[in-house]
KEDREN-153771 format. One record per residue (C-alpha): residue in one letter; chain; x, y, z. Coordinates in steps of 0.02 Angstrom, whole numbers, plus 32768, in hexadecimal, padded with zeros to 4 digits. Layout:
N
{pt 'A' 'A' {X Y Z}}
...
***
This chain:
455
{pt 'X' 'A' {814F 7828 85CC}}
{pt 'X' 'A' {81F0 787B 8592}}
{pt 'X' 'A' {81F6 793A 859D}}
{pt 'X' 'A' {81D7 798F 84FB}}
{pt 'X' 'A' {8256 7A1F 84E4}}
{pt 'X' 'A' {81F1 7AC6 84E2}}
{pt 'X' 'A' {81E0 7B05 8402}}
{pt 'X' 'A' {81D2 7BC3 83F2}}
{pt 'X' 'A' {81A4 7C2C 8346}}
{pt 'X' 'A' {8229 7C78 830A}}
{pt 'X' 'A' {8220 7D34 8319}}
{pt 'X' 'A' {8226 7D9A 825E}}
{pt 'X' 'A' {82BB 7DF6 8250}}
{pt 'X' 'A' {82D7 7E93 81CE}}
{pt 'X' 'A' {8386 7EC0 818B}}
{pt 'X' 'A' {83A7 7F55 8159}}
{pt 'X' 'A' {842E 7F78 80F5}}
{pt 'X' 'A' {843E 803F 80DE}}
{pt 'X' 'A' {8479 80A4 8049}}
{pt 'X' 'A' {84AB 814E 8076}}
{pt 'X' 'A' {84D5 81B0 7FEC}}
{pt 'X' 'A' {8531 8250 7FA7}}
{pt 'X' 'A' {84D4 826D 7F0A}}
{pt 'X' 'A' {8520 82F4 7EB5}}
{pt 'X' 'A' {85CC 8287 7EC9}}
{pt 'X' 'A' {857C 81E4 7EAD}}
{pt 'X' 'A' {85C4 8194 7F2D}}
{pt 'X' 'A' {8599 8139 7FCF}}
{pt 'X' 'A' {85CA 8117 808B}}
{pt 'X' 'A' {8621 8064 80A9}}
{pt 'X' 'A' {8650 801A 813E}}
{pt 'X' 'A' {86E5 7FB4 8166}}
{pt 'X' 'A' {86FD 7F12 81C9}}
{pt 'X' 'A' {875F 7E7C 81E2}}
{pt 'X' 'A' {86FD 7E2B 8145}}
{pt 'X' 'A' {8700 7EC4 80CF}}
{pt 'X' 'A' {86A1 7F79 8092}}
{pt 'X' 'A' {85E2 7F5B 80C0}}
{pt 'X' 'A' {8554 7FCB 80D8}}
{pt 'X' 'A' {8525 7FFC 8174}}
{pt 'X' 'A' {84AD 7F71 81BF}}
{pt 'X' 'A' {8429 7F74 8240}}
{pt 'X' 'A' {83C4 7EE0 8275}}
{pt 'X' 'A' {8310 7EEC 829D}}
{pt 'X' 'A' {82D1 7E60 831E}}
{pt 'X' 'A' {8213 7E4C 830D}}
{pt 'X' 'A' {820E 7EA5 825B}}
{pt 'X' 'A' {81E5 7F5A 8206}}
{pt 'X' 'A' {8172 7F74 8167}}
{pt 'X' 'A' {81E6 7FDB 80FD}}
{pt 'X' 'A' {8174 804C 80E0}}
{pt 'X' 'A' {8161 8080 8185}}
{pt 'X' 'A' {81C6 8116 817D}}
{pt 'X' 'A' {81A2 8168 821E}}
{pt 'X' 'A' {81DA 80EB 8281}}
{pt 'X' 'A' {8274 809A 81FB}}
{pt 'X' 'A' {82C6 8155 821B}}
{pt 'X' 'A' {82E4 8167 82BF}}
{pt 'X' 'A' {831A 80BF 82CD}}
{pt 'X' 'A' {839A 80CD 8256}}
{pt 'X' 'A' {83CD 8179 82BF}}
{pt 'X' 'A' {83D8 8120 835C}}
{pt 'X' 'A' {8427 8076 830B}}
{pt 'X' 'A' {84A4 80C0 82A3}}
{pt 'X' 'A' {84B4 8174 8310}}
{pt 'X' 'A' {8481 81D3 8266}}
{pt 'X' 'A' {848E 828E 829B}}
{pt 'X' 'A' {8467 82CE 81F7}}
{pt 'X' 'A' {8395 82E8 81C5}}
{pt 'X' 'A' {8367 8272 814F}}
{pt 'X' 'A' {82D1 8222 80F7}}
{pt 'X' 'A' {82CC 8187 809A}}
{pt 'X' 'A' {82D5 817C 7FD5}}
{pt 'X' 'A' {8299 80D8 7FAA}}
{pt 'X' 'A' {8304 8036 7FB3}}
{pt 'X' 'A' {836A 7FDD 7F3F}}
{pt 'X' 'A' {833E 7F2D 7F72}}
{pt 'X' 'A' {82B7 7EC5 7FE1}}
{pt 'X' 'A' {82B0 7E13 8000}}
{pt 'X' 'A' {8236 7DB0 8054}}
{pt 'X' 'A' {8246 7D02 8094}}
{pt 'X' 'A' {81B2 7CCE 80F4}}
{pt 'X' 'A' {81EF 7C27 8129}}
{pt 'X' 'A' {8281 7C5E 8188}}
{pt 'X' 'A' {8224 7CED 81B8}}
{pt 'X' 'A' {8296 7D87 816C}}
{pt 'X' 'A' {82B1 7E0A 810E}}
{pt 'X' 'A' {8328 7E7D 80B9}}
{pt 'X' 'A' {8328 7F21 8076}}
{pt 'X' 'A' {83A7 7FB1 802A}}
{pt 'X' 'A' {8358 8068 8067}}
{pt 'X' 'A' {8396 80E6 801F}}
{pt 'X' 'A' {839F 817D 8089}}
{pt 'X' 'A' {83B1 8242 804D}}
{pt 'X' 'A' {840D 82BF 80C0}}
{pt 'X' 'A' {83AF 8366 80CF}}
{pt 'X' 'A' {8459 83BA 80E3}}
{pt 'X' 'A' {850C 83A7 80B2}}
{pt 'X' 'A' {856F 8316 80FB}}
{pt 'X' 'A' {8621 82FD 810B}}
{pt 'X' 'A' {861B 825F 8160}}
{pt 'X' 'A' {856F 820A 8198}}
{pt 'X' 'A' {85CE 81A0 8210}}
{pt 'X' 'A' {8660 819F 827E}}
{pt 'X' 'A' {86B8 810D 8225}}
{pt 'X' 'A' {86C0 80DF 8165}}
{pt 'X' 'A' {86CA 814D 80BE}}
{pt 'X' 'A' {8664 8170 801E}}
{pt 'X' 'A' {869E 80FD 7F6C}}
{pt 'X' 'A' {865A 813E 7EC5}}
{pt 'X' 'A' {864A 80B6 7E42}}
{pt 'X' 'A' {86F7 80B9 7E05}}
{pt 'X' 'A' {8742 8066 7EAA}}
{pt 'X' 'A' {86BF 7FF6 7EBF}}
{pt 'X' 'A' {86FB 7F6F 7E55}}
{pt 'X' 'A' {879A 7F43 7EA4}}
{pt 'X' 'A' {8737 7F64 7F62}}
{pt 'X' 'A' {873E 7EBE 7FCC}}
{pt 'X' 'A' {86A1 7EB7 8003}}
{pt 'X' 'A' {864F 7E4D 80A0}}
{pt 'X' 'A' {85B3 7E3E 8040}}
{pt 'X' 'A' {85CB 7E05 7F7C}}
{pt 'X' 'A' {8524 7E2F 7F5C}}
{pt 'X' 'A' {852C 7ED9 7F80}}
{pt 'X' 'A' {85A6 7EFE 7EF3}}
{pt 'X' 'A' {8521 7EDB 7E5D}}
{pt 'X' 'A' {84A8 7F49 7EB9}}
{pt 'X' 'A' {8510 7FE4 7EE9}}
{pt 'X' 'A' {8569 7FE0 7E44}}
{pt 'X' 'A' {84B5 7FE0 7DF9}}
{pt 'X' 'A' {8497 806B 7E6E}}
{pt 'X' 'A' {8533 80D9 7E3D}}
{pt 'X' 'A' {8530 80B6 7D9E}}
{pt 'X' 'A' {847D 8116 7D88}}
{pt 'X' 'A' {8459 819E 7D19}}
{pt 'X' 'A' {83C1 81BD 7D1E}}
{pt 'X' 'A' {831E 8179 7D71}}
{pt 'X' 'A' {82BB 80F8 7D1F}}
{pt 'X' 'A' {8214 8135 7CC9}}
{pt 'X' 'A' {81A5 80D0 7D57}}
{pt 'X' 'A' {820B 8121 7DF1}}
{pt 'X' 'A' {81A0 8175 7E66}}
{pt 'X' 'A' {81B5 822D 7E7A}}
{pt 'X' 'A' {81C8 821F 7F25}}
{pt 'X' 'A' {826E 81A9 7F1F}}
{pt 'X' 'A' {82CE 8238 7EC1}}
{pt 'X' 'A' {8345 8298 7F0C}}
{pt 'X' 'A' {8303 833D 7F39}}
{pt 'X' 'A' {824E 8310 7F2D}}
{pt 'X' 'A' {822E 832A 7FF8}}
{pt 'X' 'A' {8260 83D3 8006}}
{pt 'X' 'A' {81EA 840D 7F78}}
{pt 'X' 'A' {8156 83BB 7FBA}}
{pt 'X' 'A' {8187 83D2 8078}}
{pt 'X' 'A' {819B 849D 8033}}
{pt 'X' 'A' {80EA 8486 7FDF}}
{pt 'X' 'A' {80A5 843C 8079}}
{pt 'X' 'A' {80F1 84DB 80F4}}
{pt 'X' 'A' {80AA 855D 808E}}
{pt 'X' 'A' {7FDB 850A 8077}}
{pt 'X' 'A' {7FDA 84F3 8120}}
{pt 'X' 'A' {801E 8598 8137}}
{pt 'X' 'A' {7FB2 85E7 80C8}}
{pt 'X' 'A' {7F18 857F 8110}}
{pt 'X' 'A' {7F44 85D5 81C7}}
{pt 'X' 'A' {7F75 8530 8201}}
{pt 'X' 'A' {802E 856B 8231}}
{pt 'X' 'A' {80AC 84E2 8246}}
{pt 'X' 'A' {80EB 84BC 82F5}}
{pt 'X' 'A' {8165 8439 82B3}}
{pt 'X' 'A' {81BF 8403 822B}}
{pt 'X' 'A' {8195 8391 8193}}
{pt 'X' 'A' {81AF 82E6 81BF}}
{pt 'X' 'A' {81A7 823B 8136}}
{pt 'X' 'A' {810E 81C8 818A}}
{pt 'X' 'A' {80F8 812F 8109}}
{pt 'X' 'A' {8162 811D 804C}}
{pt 'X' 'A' {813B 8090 7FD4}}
{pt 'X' 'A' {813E 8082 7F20}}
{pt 'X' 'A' {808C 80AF 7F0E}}
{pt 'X' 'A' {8078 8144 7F85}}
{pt 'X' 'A' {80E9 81B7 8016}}
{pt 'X' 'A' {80A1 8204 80AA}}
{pt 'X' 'A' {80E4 828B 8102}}
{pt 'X' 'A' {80A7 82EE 81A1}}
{pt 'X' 'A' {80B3 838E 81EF}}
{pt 'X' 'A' {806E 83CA 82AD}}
{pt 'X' 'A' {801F 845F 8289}}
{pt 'X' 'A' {7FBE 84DC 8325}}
{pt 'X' 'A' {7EF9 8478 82F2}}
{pt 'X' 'A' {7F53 83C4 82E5}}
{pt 'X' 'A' {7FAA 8358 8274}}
{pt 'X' 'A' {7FA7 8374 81C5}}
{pt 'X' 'A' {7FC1 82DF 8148}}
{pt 'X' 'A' {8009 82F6 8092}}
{pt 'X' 'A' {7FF6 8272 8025}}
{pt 'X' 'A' {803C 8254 7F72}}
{pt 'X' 'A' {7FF1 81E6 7F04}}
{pt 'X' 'A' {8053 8183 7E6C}}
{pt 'X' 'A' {7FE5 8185 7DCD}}
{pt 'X' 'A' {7FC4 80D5 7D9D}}
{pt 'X' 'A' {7F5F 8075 7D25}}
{pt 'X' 'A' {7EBF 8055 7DBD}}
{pt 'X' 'A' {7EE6 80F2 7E22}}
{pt 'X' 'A' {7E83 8189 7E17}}
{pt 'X' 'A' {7EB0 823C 7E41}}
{pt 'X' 'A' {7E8A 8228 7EF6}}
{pt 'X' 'A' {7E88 82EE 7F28}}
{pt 'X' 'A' {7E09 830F 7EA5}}
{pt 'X' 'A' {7DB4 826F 7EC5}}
{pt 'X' 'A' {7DA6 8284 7F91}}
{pt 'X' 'A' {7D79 8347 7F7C}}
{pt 'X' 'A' {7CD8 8319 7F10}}
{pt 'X' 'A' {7CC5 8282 7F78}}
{pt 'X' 'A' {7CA5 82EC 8006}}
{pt 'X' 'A' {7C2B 8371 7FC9}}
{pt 'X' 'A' {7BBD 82D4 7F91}}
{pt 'X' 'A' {7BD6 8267 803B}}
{pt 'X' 'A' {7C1A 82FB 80C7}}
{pt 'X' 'A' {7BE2 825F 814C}}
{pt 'X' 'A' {7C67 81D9 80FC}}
{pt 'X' 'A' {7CE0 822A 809C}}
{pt 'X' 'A' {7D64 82C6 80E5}}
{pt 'X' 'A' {7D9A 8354 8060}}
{pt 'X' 'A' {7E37 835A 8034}}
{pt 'X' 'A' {7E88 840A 809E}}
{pt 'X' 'A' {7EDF 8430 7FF5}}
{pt 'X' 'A' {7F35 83F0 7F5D}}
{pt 'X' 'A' {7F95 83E9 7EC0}}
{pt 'X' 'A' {7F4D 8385 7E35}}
{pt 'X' 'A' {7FCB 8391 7DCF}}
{pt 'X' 'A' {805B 8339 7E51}}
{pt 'X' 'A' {7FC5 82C8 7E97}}
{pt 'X' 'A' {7FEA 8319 7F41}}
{pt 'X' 'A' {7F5B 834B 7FBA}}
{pt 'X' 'A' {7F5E 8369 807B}}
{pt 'X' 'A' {7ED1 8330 80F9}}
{pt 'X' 'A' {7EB1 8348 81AA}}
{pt 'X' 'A' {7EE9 82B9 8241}}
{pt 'X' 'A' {7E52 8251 823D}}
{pt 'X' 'A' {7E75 820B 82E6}}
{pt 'X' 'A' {7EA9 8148 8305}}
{pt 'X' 'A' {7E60 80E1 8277}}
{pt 'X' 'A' {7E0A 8047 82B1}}
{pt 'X' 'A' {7E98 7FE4 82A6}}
{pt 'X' 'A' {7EE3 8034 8335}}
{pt 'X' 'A' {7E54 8039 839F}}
{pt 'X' 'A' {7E14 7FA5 841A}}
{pt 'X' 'A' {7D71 7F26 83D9}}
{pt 'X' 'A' {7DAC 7F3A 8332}}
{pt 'X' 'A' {7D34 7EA1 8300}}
{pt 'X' 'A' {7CA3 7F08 8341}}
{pt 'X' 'A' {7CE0 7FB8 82FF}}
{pt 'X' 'A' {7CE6 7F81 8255}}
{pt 'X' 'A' {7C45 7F38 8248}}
{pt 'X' 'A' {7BEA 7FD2 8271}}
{pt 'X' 'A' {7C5F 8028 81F2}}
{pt 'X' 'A' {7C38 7FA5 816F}}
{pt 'X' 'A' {7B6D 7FCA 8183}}
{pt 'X' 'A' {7BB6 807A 8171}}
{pt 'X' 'A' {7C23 8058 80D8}}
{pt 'X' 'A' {7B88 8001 808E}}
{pt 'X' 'A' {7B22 8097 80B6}}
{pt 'X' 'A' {7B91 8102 805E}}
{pt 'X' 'A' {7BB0 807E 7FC9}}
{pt 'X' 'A' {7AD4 8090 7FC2}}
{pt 'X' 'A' {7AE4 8145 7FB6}}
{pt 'X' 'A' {7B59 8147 7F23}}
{pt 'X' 'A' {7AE9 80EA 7EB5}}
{pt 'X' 'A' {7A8C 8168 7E51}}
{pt 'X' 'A' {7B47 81C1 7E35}}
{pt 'X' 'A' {7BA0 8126 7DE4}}
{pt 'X' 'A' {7BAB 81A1 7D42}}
{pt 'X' 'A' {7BDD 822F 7D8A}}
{pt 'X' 'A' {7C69 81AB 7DFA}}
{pt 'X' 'A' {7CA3 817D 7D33}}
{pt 'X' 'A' {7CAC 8216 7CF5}}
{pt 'X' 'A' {7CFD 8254 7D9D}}
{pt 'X' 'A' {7D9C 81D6 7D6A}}
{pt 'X' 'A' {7D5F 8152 7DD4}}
{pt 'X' 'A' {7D8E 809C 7D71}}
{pt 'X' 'A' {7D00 8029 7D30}}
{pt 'X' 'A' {7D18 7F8C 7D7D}}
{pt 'X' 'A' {7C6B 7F5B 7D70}}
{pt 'X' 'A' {7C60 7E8C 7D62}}
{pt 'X' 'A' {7C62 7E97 7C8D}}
{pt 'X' 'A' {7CF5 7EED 7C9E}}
{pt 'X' 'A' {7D2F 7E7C 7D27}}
{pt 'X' 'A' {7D09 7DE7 7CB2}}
{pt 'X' 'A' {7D91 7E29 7C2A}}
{pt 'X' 'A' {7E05 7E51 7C9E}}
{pt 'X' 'A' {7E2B 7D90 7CC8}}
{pt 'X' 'A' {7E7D 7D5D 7C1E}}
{pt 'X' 'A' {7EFD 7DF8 7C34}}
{pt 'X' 'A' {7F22 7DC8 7CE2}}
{pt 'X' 'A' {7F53 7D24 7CAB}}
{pt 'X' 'A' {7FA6 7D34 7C29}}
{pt 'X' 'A' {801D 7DC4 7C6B}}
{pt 'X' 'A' {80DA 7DA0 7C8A}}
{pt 'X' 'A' {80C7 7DF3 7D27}}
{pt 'X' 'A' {8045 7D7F 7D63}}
{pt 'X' 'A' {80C2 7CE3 7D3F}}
{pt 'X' 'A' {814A 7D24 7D7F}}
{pt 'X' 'A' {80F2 7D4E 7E3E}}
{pt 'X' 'A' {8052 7CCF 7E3D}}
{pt 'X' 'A' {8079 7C1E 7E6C}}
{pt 'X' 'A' {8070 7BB6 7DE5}}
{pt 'X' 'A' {7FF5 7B3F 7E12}}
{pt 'X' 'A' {7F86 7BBA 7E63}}
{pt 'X' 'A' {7F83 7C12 7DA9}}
{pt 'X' 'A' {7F6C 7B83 7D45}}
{pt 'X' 'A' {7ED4 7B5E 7DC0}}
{pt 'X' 'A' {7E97 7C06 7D98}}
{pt 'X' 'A' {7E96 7BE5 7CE7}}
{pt 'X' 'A' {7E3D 7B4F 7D08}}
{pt 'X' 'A' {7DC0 7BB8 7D48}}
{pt 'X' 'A' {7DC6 7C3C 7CC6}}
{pt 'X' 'A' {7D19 7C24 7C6C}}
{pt 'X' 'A' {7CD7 7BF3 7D2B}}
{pt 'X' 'A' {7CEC 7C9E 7D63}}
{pt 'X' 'A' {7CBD 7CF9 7CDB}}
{pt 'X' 'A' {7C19 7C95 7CEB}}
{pt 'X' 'A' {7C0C 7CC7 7DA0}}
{pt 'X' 'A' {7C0F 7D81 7D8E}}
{pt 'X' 'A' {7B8C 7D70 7D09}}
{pt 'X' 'A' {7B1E 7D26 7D82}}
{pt 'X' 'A' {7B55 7D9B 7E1E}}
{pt 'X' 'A' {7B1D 7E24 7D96}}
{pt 'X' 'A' {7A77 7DD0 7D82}}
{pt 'X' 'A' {7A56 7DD8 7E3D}}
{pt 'X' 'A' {7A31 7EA8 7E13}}
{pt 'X' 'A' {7A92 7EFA 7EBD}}
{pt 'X' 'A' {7ABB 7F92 7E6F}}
{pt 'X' 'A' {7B7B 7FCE 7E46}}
{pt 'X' 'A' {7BB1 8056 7EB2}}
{pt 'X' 'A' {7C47 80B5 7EF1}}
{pt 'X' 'A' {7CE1 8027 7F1A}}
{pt 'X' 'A' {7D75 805E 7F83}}
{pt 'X' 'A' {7DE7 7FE6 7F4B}}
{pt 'X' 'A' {7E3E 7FDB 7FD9}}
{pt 'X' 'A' {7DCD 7FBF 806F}}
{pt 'X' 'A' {7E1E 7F80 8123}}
{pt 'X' 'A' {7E1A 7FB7 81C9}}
{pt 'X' 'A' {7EAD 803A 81B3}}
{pt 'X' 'A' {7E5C 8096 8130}}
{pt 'X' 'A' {7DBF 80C7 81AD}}
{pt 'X' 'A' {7DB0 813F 8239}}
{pt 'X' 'A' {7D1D 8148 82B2}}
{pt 'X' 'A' {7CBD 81F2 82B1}}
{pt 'X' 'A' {7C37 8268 8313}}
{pt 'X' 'A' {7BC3 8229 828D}}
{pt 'X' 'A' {7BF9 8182 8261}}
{pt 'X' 'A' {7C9E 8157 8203}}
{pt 'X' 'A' {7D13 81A8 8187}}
{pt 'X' 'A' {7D6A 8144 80EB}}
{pt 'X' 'A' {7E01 8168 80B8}}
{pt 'X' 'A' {7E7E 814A 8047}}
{pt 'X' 'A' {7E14 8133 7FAE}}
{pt 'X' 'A' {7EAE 8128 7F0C}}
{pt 'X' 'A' {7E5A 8071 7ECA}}
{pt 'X' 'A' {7DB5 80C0 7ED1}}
{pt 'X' 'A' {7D52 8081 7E45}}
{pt 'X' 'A' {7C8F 8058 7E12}}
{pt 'X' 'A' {7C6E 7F98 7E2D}}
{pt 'X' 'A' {7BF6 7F0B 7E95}}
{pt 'X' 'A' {7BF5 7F4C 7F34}}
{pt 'X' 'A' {7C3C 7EBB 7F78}}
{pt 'X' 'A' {7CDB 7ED5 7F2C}}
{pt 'X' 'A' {7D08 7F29 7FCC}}
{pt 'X' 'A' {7CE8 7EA0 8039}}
{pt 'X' 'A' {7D82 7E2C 8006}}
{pt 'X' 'A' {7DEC 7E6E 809F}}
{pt 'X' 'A' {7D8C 7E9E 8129}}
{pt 'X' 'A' {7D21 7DF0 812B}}
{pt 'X' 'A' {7D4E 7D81 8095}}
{pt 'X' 'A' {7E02 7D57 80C2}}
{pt 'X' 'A' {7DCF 7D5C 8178}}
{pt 'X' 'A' {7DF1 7CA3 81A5}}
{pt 'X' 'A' {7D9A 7C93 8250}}
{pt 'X' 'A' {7CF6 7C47 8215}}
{pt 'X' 'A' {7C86 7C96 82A4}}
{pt 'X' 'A' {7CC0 7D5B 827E}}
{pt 'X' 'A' {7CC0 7D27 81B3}}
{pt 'X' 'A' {7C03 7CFC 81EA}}
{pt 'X' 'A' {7BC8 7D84 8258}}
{pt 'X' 'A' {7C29 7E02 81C5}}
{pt 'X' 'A' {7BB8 7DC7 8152}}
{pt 'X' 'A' {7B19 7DD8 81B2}}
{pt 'X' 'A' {7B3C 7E80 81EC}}
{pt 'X' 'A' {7B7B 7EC4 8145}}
{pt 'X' 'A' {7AE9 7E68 80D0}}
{pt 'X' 'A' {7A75 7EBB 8172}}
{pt 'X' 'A' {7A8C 7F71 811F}}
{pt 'X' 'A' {7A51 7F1C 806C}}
{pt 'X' 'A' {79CB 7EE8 80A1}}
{pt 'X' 'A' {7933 7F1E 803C}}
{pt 'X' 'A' {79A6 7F1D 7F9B}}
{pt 'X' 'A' {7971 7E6F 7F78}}
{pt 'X' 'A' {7952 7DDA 7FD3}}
{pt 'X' 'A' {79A9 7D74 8069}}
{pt 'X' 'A' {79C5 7CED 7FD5}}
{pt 'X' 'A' {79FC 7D4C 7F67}}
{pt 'X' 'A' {7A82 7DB1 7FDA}}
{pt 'X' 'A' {7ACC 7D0F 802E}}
{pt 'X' 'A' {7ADB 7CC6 7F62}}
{pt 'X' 'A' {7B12 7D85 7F37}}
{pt 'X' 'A' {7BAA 7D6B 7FD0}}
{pt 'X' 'A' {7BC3 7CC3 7F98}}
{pt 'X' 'A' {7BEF 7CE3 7EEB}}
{pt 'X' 'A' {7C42 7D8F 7F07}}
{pt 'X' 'A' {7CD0 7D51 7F86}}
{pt 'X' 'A' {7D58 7CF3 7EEA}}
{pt 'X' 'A' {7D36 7D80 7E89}}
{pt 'X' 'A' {7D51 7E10 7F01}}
{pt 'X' 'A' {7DFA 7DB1 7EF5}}
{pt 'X' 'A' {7E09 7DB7 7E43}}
{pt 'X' 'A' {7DE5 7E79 7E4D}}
{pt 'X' 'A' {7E76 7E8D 7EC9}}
{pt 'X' 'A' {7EE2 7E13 7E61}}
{pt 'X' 'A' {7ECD 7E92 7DD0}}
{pt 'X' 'A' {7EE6 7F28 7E35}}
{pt 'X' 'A' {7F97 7EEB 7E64}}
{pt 'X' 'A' {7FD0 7EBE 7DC2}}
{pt 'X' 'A' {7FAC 7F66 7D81}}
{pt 'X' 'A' {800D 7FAE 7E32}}
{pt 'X' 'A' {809C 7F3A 7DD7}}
{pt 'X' 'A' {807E 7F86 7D38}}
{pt 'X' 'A' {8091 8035 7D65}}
{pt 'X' 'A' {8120 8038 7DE3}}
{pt 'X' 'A' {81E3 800A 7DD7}}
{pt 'X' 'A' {81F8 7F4B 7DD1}}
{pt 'X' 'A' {8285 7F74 7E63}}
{pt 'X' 'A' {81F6 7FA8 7EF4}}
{pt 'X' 'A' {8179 7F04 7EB1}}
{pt 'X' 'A' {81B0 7EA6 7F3D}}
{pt 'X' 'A' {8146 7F0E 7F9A}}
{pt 'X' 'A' {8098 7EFD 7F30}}
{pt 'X' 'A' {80C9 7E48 7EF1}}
{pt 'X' 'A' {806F 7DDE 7F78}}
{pt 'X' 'A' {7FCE 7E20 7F6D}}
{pt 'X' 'A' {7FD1 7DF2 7EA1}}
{pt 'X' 'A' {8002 7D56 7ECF}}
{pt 'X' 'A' {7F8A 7D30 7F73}}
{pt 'X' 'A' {7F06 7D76 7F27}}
{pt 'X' 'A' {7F19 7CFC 7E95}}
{pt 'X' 'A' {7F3B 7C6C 7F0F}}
{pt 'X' 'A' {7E8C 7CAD 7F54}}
{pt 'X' 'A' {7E16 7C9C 7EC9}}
{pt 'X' 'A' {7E73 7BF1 7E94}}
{pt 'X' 'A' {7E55 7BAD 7F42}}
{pt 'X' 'A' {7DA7 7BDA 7F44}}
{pt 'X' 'A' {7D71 7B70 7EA1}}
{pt 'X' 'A' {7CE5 7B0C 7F04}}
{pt 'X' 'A' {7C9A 7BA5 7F4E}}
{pt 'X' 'A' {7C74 7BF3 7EA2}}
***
């Protein structure tokens, strides 16, 4: 038998392609080369999530030997290609202090000397010029990718802490940014402190608020917030410690945190009015039900779902609305959702485990909050044992039967609720940063349309 040459996966590769700006000028930093003006360029073998600001900015120190302190705006451009395994992506950066030249070699063009500019990259012309050409921010722009946003809340952030006794031992530094939410951190003398700020969309509630009550109610499950500004949707919480995600036997952390979760879901049952009233959304399965038409008849749906997968959905339409009727008649109670429920949202804890990160918190089935921990889990044996050990903690809510049928019928549309939480994301935020959100909208879809024999 002839030797078979040796096949390897291609590694992902990001490239980033960095804007760095002088705002009050509107101009930016090109570099030249054989080919033409280009923005500075730095290649990412094995990949970085661009929202991973803690570790995209001193990479891009390091890379491009940026002196200068700098944070990252938001980014003009992402692309995705899956097949060939790459991606690209415009961050824009904002310098915390005046700079004559960010690097040794180049110079700044405003818009008017753009035009004529031979470029290396064509395509960067539309989306500089777009860029330059700016006046003011879109309507949907997140606070936190305008220029001068960082040192307010980085200020606000100083001064709580401050003010809490928790003196700062380091500066402010950007953690995670995406269209939805920005992170920052701070080492103060008791720890790492956390600031998070929220963007107000159509599914999000007031997380501050929400997490403070939260925790009066459930002190076991839920942290308080250490402050925060309702009005900016900014809060600050304490370093939880590694969430479970980061910690070894994940498989076997998170099913003693899902008993927990359901524990927690149990307790929240006679509050479900007090949850509504509180701003949490009601996504109970009537509501659910309704929610299908809109979902498929939005242009935003279309334009990110694949097309088949969405006309099987339609297909399916008076299918699924059947199913929640009868999930409904099975009579679990509705309860506290988080939305949003996956190993990096929980931390383990002297008494148990803390949830976190509760902005799609809502009143719905219970079950809602299965769809990523064991739903989309595709290893048949840990989809299995998930099950058991999660229904385990329902037990005397109603029957074996009825909580395998319960499982059963809740797993498509536990889809269909995340498929509508994502096209609201898209709703609320600027169409430029959807690249981010769009693949849940559409996998979710692909989801419940896959699962048409199972429901």
């Amino acid at each position: 038998m002839s030797e078979q040459p040796e096949t390897t996966t291609p590694q992902w590769v990001s490239h980033l392609h960095v804007v760095l700006p002088e705002f009050k000028r509107r101009r930016v930093w090109l570099l030249s080369t054989e080919s033409g003006w280009t923005l500075p360029a730095v290649d990412v073998d094995g990949g970085i999530w661009v929202g991973d600001a803690a570790r995209l900015i001193p990479l891009l120190q390091e890379q491009l030997e940026l002196a200068s302190n700098f944070t990252i705006l938001r980014h003009l451009g992402l692309t995705i290609n899956d097949e060939e395994k790459w991606d690209r992506a415009y961050p824009v950066v904002e310098f915390h202090e005046a700079v004559e030249k960010p690097l040794p070699t180049g110079g700044w063009f405003g818009i008017d000397n753009l035009a004529g500019l031979p470029l290396a990259q064509e395509s960067q012309r539309a989306l500089l010029a777009d860029f330059l050409a700016e006046d003011s921010p879109p309507r949907l722009r997140a606070a936190w990718a305008r220029p001068g946003w960082f040192a307010l809340a980085s200020g606000w952030m100083t001064e709580v802490l401050a003010e809490l006794g928790r003196i700062p031992t380091g500066p402010v530094e950007q953690y995670k940014i995406l269209g939805i939410s920005c992170l920052l951190r701070q080492p103060a003398a008791t720890g790492m402190v956390y600031f998070k700020a929220t963007a107000q969309l159509p599914l999000f509630v007031n997380e501050g608020r929400l997490m403070e009550t939260l925790s009066r109610h459930f002190p076991r499950w839920i942290p308080a917030p250490l402050a925060r500004d309702d009005r900016e949707s900014w809060m600050l919480l304490d370093d939880f410690g590694p969430n479970l995600w980061q910690q070894d036997k994940k498989e076997a952390n998170f099913a003693a945190a899902a008993a927990d979760f359901a524990r927690l879901q149990q307790a929240s049952v006679d509050r479900v009015e007090d949850l509504l009233a509180l701003g949490c959304l009601d996504r109970r399965l009537p509501v659910l039900a309704a929610q299908l038409d809109p979902l498929l008849a939005h242009p935003l749906t279309a334009r990110h779902a694949k097309a088949d997968e969405l006309s099987q959905l339609a297909a399916l339409g008076p299918r699924v609305v059947e199913r929640c009727a009868q999930l409904a008649a099975i009579g679990l109670p509705d309860t506290l959702v988080h939305g949003d429920l996956h190993l990096g949202n929980v931390a383990a804890s002297d008494d148990g485990h803390l949830f976190f990160d509760w902005s799609d918190a809502c009143v719905a089935h219970p079950f809602m909050d299965m769809i990523t921990p064991y739903f989309l889990e595709e290893d048949e044996a840990k989809r299995s044992r998930g099950k058991k050990e999660y229904l385990a903690a329902w037990e005397g809510w109603a029957s074996q039967a009825e909580l395998d049928e319960a499982w059963r019928l809740a797993k498509p549309l536990a889809a269909l609720h995340q498929a509508v939480s994502y096209l609201h994301i898209l709703i609320g935020t600027e169409t430029i940063t959807h690249p981010e959100m769009a693949s849940g909208l559409r996998d979710f879809v692909g989801f419940v349309a896959k699962s048409v024999d199972e429901i």
